[in-house]
Residue, then its C-alpha position, 0 to 999 in steps of 0.5 A: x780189312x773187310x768184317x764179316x758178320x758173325x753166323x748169328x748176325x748172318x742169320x738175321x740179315x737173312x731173316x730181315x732180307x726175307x721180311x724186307x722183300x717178300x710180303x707177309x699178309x696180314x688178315x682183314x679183321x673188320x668191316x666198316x660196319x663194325x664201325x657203324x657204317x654201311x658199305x658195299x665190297x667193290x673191286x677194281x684192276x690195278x693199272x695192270x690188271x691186278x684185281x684189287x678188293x676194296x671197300x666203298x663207305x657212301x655218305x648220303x648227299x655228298x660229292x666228295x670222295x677221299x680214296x685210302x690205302x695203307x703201309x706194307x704188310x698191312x690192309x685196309x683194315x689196318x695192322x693186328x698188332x695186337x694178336x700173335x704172331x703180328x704183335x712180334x714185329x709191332x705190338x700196336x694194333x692199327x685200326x684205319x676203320x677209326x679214320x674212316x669214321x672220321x671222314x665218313x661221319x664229316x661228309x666223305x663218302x670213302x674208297x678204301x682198298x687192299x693193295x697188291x700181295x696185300x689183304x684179300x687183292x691179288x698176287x703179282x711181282x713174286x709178292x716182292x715189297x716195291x716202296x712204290x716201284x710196283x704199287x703205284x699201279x694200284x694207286x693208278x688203278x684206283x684213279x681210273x676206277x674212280x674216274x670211269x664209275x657213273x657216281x663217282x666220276x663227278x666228285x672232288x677227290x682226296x687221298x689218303x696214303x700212309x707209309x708205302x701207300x703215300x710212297x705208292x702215291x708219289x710214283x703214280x703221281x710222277x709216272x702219270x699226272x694226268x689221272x692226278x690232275x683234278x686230286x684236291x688234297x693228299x694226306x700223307x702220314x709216315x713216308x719211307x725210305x727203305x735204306x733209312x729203316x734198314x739202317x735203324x732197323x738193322x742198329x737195333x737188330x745188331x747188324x747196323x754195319x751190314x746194311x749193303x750185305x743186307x741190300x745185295x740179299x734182298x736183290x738176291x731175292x729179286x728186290x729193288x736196290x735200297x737207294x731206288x725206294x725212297x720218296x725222294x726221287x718223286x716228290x717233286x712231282x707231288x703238286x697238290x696240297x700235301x699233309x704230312x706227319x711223322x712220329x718225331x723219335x720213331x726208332x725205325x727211321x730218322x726225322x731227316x728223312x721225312x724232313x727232306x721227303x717234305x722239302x722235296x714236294x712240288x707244292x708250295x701248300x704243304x702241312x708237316x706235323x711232327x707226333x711227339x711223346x712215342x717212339x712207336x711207329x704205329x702210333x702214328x698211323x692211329x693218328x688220325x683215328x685218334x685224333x681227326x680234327x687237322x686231318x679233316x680241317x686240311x680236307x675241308x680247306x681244300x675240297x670246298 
């Protein structure tokens, strides 16, 4: 006998459709400079045309470039977890102005932009939130800004990409490795699939038993299916040297999937750091603000 959901359980696979599928922006609230850098507002298309807003952070006197981008819903300013309504959906406010810093302050001139239907950059995809499917243009479009800019087509090149960013990541990566061919090293923290977050997600919400209900409204609202927005299907094609971490008991996914994105990877030099004592998502995208060390130790091993 089939179980239908309650009115109220309907209402929140709505409600979870809704903030799946279609991108909620959330503000830029600082600059670099707020972190004591100097920078410059630079923009660039995406692979098809999408205007995308960045920031350029120079380091004097070197040659090296990591170019960032962030999770969904946030920007390259990270996550106001902090303010209403934000701190509803994570009450951790993100600040990759930290990590910036970081890098910044070790010798790497930095790129950061806001990708699609995110922070200042353009609309495009009736907004819809791809886990890569759509974003990898942006993430192909930056490759190609660095590559044809007289400063910077000369420097060894890095990349920063958490969450959506590094899943963005993985798809430009299968679907264009030419403009990946010189990349260095890859920082990848908290990669994602989206039927493993539905499914905890859901558990918490009380509708765990209706994820595929919850997978046909989100492709009613013009989404991909859950099981095409996963990592797994491109990391294969990742071959450079690869830096992953994950919050180990984080409620909104399971070890195993990070684990299997991890053991999907093409290279054979790849780093996995297991961030314990939280069960905060959000913890982890701070982590390398609050704790650089590993993340720019792996950049320096591989952009000598």
């Amino acid at each position: 006998m089939t179980k239908h959901p309650t009115a109220e359980q309907m209402a929140i696979i709505q409600a979870m459709a809704q903030g799946n599928t279609i991108v909620n922006r959330t503000p830029v609230l600082k600059t670099p400079a707020d972190y004591g850098m100097d920078y410059e507002d630079v923009f660039f298309p995406a692979l098809d045309g999408v205007p995308l807003e960045a920031w350029f952070i120079p380091a004097e006197g070197s040659d090296k470039l990591i170019i960032c981008n962030h999770p969904l819903t946030f920007s390259r300013y990270g996550f106001p977890g902090h303010l209403e309504p934000w701190s509803q959906f994570a009450p951790v406010n993100v600040e990759f102005g930290k990590a910036y810093k970081a890098l910044h302050d070790a010798g790497y001139n930095v790129l950061t932009y806001d990708m699609r239907n995110h922070g200042h950059s353009g609309a495009a995809n009736a907004g819809l939130a791809a886990y890569g499917l759509f974003e990898w243009r942006d993430v192909a479009g930056a490759q190609i800004y660095v590559q044809s800019h007289e400063r910077l087509k000369h420097m060894t090149v890095g990349l920063f990409n958490p969450c959506n960013g590094g899943n963005s990541a993985m798809v430009a990566m299968s679907k264009r490795p030419d403009l990946f061919v010189d990349v260095r090293a890859f920082v990848c923290p908290q990669p994602c699939s989206s039927r493993t977050a539905s499914e905890e997600i859901g558990k918490l919400q009380g509708i765990g038993e209706f994820i595929d209900l919850l997978d046909q409204e989100q492709q009613r609202l013009g989404a991909f299916p859950m099981a095409r927005m996963t990592p797994h299907h491109f990391a294969a094609n990742v071959t450079v040297p690869t830096y992953v971490i994950q919050v180990k008991d984080d409620l909104w996914t399971r070890p195993e999937d990070v684990q299997t994105t991890y053991d999907l990877l093409g290279t054979p030099d790849k780093k996995l750091l297991w961030v314990e004592g939280t069960t905060q998502r959000f913890d982890g995208y701070n982590y390398f603000g609050e704790n650089p060390e590993s993340m720019v130790a792996f950049f320096d091993e591989h952009m000598a």
